[in-house]
C-alpha positions in Angstrom: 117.9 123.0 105.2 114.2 123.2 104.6 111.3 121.4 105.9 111.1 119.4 102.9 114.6 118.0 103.1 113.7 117.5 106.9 110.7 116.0 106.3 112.1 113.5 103.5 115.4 112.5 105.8 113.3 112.1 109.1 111.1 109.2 106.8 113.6 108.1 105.3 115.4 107.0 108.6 112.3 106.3 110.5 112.0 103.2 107.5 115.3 102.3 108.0 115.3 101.8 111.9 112.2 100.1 111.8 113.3 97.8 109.4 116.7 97.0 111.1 114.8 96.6 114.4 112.3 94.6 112.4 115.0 92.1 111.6 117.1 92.1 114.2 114.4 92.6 117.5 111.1 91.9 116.6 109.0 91.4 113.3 106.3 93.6 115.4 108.9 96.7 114.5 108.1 96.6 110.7 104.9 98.6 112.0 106.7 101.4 112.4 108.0 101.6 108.3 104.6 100.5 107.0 103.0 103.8 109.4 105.5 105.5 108.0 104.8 104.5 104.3 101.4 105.4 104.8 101.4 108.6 105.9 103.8 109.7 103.2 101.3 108.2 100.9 98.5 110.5 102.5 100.6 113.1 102.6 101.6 112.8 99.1 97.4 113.2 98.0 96.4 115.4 101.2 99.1 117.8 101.4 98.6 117.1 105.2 101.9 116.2 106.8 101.6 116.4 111.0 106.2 117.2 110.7 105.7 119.5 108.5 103.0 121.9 110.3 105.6 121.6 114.0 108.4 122.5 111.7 106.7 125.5 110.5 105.6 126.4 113.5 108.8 126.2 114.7 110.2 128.3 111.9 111.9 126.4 109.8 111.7 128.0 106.1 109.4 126.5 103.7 110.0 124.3 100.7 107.9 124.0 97.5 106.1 120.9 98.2 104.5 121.4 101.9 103.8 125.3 101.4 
């Protein structure tokens, strides 16, 4: 698996827990989807993606879109 695969399933299931715990803890937890949003929007101009850098550094083998 490469980081971008990584990358892509850790947001995808960040969203998804914080909008479960949204509904079924606290509205306060639909922060944590709407962070999440954000920084993939960011990422998506910047090319800057915090994940990706420790997965690299960690040596997980590059994709085509954080490279």
């Amino acid at each position: 698996m490469n980081i971008d695969r990584i990358v892509f399933a850790f947001g995808g299931t960040l969203v998804l827990v914080g909008v479960a715990l949204g509904i079924w803890v606290h509205q306060y937890w639909f922060i944590l989807p709407a962070f999440v949003g954000l920084n993939m929007l960011q990422a998506s101009f910047t090319g800057f993606c915090p994940l990706a850098i420790i997965l690299k550094k960690l040596g997980m083998k590059s994709g085509c879109a954080f490279e």
